[in-house]
C-alpha positions in Angstrom: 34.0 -13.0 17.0 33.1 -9.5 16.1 32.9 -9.5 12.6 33.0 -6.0 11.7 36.4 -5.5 13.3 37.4 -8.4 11.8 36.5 -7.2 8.4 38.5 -3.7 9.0 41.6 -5.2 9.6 41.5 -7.3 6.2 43.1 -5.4 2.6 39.6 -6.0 1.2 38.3 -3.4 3.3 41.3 -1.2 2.8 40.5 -2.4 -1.3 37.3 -0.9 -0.9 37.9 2.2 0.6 40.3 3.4 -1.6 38.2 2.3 -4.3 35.1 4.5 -2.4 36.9 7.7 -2.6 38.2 7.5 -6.1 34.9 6.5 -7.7 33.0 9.0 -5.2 35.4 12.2 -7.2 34.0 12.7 -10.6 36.6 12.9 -13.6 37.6 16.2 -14.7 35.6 17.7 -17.5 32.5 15.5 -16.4 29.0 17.3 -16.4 26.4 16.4 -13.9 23.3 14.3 -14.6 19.9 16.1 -16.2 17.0 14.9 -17.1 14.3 17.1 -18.8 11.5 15.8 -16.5 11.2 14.4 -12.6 9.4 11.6 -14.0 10.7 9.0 -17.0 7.0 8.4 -17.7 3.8 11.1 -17.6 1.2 11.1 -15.3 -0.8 9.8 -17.9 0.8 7.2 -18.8 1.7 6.4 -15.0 -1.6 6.0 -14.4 -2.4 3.9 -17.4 0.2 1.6 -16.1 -1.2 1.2 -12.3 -4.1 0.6 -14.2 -3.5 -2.0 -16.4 -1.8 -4.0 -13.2 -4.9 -3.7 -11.1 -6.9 -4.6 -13.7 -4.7 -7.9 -14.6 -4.2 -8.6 -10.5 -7.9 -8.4 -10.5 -9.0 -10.8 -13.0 -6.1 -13.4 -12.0 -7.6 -13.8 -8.4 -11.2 -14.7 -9.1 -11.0 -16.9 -5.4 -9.9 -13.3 -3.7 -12.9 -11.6 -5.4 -15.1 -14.4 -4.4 -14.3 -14.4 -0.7 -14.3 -10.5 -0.5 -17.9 -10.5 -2.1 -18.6 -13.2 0.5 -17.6 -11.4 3.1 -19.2 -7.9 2.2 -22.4 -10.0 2.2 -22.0 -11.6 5.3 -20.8 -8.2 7.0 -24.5 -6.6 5.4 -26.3 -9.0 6.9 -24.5 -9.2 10.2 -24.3 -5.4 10.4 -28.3 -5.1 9.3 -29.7 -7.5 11.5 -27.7 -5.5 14.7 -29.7 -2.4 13.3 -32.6 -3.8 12.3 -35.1 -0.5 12.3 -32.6 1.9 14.0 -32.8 4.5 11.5 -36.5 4.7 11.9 -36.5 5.8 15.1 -35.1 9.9 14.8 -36.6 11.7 17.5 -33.2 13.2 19.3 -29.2 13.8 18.3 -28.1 10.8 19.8 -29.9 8.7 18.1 -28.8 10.3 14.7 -25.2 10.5 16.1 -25.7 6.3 17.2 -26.8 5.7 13.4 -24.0 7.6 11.6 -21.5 5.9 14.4 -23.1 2.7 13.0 -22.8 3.5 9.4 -19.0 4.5 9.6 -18.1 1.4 12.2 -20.1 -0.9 9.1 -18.0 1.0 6.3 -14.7 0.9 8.4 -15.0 -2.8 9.1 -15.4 -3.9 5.7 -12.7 -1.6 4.2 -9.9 -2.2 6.8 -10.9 -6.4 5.9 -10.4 -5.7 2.3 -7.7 -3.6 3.1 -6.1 -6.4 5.1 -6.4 -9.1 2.8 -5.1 -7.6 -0.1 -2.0 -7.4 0.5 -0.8 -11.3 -0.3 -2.7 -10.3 -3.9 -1.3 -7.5 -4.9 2.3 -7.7 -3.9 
């Protein structure tokens, strides 16, 4: 059964319709909508808000915090053992290049992990 044909041929749709178009024509004499500012709340007070919820979401979820500590540790130690006494050894461009490649790959890693489990917090 298609139900969309089904739904046009019934007076609910034919109800509704009508009902469309005479709510969608304003009444005469009616002034359109203005508000003084974009916003209903500063930027200020905007970001006091935010603020507020992150720091309440933060401090509700000490098992979050603890595991993404955890993790950061366990990334610092993984990603400083791999390497161990690589930044001592300078002599050409590549090797800078492989140690800032490192650095960013480390940083990358633990951010997009963060970033990843987040979400189930702060939603």
């Amino acid at each position: 059964m298609d139900f969309a044909e089904y739904y046009k041929s019934t007076s609910l749709y034919q109800r509704n319709k009508v009902l469309v178009n005479e709510l969608s024509t304003p009444p005469p004499g009616a002034k359109d909508l203005y508000f003084t500012t974009q916003y209903s709340q500063s930027t200020w007070a905007q970001f006091i808000s935010w603020l507020w919820k992150q720091w309440w979401t933060y401090w509700r979820s000490p098992d979050y915090n603890l595991v993404r500590y955890f993790f950061t540790l366990v990334s610092a130690l993984m990603v400083g053992t791999i390497f161990w006494r690589v930044g001592t050894k300078r002599e050409s461009t590549t090797d800078l290049t492989m140690i800032i490649g490192a650095m960013y790959a480390a940083v990358l890693f633990v951010g997009i992990n963060n970033c990843s489990t987040v979400q189930p917090v702060s939603h």
